[in-house]
C-alpha positions as MATLAB code, in Angstrom:
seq = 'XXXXXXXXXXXXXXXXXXXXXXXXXXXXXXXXXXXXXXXXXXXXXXXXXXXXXXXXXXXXXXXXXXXXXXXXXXXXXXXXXXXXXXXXX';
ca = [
      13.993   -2.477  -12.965;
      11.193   -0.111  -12.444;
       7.847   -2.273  -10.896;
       4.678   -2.083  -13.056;
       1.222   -1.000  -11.572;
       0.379   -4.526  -12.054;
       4.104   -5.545   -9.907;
       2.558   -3.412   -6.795;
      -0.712   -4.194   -6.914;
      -0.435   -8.093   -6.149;
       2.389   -7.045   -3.766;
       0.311   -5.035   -1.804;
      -2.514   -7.957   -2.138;
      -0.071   -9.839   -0.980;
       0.898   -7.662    2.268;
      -2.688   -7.305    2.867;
      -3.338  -11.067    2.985;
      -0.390  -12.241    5.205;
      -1.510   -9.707    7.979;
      -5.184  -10.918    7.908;
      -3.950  -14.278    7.674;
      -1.612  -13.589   10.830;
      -4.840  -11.745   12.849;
      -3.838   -8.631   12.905;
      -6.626   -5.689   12.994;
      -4.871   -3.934   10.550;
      -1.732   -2.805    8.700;
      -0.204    0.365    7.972;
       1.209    0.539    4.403;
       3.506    3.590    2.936;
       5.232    3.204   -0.428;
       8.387    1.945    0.561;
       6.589   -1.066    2.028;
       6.231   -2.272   -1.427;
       9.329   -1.642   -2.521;
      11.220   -3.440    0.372;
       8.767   -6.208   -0.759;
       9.650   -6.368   -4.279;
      13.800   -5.213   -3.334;
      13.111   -2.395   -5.940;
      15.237    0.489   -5.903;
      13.086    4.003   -4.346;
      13.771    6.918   -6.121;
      13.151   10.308   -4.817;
      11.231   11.025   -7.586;
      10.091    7.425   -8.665;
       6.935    6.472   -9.247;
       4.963    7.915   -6.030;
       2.044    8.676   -8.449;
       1.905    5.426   -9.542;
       1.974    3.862   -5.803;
      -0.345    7.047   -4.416;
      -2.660    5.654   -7.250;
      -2.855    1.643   -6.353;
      -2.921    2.192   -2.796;
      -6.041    4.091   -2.839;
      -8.055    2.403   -5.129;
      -7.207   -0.368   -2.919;
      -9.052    1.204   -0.006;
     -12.232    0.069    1.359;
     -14.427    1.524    3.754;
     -12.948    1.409    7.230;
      -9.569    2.068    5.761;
      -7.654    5.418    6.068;
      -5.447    7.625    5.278;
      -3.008    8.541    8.149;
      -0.717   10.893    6.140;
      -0.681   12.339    2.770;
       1.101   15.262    0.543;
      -0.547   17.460   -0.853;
       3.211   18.370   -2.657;
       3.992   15.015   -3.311;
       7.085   15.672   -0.517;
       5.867   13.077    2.192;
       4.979    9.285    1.699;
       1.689    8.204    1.809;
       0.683    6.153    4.379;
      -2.813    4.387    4.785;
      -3.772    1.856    7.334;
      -5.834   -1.216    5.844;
      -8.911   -2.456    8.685;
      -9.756   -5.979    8.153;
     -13.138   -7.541    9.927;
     -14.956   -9.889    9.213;
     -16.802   -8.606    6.386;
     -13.765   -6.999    5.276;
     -11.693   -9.530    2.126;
      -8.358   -8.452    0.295;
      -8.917   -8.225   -3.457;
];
C-alpha cells in the first residue's frame, strides 16, 4: 500500500524525535528513510514529490539540504539540527 502524506509525516516526526531523544546533533534523512520505517515498497517513480514536499516543510532554520535534484533523478537528502531551542513538530 502506497503511504499517505499524513503516513510520512508522523514517521518522519517520529525519526526526528528518537534522535533528539538519543542526543544526537542531528540526523540526516533521504526518502528511503521513511520508507524502511514504514516497510513500504520504493518505487522508482513513487511518490518522491510527495516525500520532497513533507520533508521540506518540515525544515526549520538550522536545517539543510545536503543534496537535491533538480530532475527528480537523485534522492533528497536533508540533515535535521536540533538545539536547544530547536522542538520536532
Amino acid at each position: 500500500m502506497t503511504p499517505t502524506a499524513w503516513d510520512l509525516r508522523n514517521t518522519l516526526i517520529a525519526i526526528l524525535n528518537k534522535a533528539q531523544r538519543s542526543g544526537q546533533p542531528y540526523v540526516d534523512i533521504e526518502p528511503g528513510d521513511l520508507d524502511q520505517a514504514l516497510k513500504a515498497d520504493r518505487k522508482p517513480s513513487g511518490c518522491g514529490v510527495m516525500h520532497h514536499d513533507i520533508m521540506t516543510k518540515m525544515m526549520r532554520p538550522g536545517d539543510t539540504v545536503l543534496t537535491d535534484s533538480e530532475e527528480g533523478e537523485g534522492p533528497i537528502v536533508i540533515r535535521y539540527v536540533f538545539d536547544s531551542n530547536h522542538s520536532v513538530a
